[in-house]
C-alpha positions as CSV (number, residue, x, y, z in Angstrom):
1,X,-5.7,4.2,-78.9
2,X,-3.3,5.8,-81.3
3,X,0.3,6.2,-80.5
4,X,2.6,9.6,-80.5
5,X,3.7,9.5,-83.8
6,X,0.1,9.4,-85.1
7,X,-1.0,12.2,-83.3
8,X,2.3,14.4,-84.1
9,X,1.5,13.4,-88.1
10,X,-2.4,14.7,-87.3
11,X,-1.6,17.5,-85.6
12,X,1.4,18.1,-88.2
13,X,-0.7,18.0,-91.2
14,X,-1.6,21.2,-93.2
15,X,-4.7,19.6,-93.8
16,X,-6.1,19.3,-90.4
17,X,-8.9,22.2,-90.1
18,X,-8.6,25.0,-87.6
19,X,-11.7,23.2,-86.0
20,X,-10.4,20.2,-85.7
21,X,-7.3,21.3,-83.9
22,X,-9.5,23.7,-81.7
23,X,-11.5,19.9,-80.8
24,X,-8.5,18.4,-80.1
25,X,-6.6,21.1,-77.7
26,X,-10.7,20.5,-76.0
27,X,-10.1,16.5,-75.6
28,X,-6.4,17.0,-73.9
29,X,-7.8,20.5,-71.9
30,X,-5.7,23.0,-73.7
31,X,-6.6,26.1,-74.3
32,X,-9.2,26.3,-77.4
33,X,-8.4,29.5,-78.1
34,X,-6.5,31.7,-81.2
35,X,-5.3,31.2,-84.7
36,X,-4.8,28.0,-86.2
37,X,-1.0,28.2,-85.9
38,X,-1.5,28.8,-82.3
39,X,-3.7,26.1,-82.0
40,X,-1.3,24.0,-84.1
41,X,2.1,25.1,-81.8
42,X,-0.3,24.5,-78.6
43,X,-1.2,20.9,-79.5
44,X,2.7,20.4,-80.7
45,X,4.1,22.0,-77.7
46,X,1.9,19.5,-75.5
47,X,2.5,15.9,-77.5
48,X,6.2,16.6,-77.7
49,X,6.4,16.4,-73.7
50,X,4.6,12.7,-74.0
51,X,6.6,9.4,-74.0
52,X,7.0,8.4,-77.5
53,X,6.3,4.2,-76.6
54,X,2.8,5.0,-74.4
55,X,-1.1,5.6,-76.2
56,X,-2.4,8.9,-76.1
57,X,-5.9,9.9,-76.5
58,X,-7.6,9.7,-80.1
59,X,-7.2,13.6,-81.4
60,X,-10.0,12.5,-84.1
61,X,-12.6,10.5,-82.7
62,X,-15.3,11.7,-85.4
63,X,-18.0,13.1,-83.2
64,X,-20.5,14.5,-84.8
65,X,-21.5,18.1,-83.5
């Protein structure tokens, strides 16, 4: 499992796709819905309440679809 500051730099990154953000909003049971910089601030808004020292669930487990 990664840790927070992984998931931050994945969910930070201009590169991650509007799909993958929607897919991981899915995995931690946010709301899949809007723009990708709502999508973005959603995911954001939810690691940033986490414990920096703990795992959190993989935001990129490259499932095929």
């Amino acid at each position: 499992m990664p840790f927070l500051s992984e998931a931050l730099r994945y969910a930070e990154n201009p590169v991650t796709s509007v799909e993958q953000l929607r897919i991981a909003c899915e995995i931690l049971s946010l709301d899949t819905s809007g723009t990708q910089d709502e999508l973005r601030a959603r995911l954001l808004a939810h690691l940033n309440t986490l414990d920096s020292e703990m795992p959190v669930v993989c935001l990129n487990p490259k499932v095929q679809g």
